[in-house]
C-alpha positions, 0 to 999 in steps of 0.5 A: 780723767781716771784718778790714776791717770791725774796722780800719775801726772803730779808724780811722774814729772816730781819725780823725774825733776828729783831724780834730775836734781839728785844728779845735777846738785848732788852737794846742794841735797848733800847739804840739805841733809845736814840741815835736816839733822841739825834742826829737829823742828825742820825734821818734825814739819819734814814728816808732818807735810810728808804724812799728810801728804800720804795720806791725802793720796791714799785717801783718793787713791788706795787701788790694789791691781795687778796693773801700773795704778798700784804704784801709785798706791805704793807711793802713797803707802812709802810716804806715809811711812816715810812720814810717820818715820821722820815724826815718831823715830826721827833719829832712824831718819837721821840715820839714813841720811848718813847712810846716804852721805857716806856712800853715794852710789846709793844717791845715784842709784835712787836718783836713777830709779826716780828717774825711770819711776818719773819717766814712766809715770809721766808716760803714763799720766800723758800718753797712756 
């Protein structure tokens, strides 16, 4: 099995349970979120998991297509990016998270998009 295809399989079906919780439980991810910011140390092991993770994927997986497999690129090169965030610049991250608290259209949006992303790549993982 093609790696895209395998990778597609773990972030599509992520993805679209995400999303799903993101609308479902929309308090619980709320509230998540203020415990993010009142524990520097869940924040710090947040972004340590999040980089490594990145990076793992973009060690396996570092393709620039013009095809669907550079979504998977890009989603190793946002978690990077998301993860050396929350390490070094952890009040931006904090900062975003407000973001996201005050205006929710901004949640639903984002849990919208991980569906459609999950859903897609999920197609493309199983029946592609």
């Amino acid at each position: 099995m093609e790696t895209s295809q395998l990778l597609a399989r773990v972030i599509g079906p992520y993805m679209l349970i995400a999303g799903l919780g993101l609308f479902i439980s929309k308090d619980h991810y709320l509230e998540l979120l203020d415990e993010l910011k009142s524990h520097p140390l869940l924040m710090m092991v947040m972004g340590a998991f999040t980089l490594l993770l990145g990076l793992l994927l973009l060690q396996f997986h570092n393709i620039w297509t013009m095809d669907w497999p550079v979504l998977v690129t890009l989603i190793g090169w946002i978690t990077v990016i998301k993860g050396t965030i929350a390490m070094i610049a952890p009040q931006a991250m904090n900062n975003l998270a407000a973001c996201f608290k005050d205006n929710q259209t901004i949640l639903n949006v984002q849990a919208a998009i991980a569906i459609l992303f999950g859903a897609f790549m999920s197609y493309m993982g199983y029946f592609a």
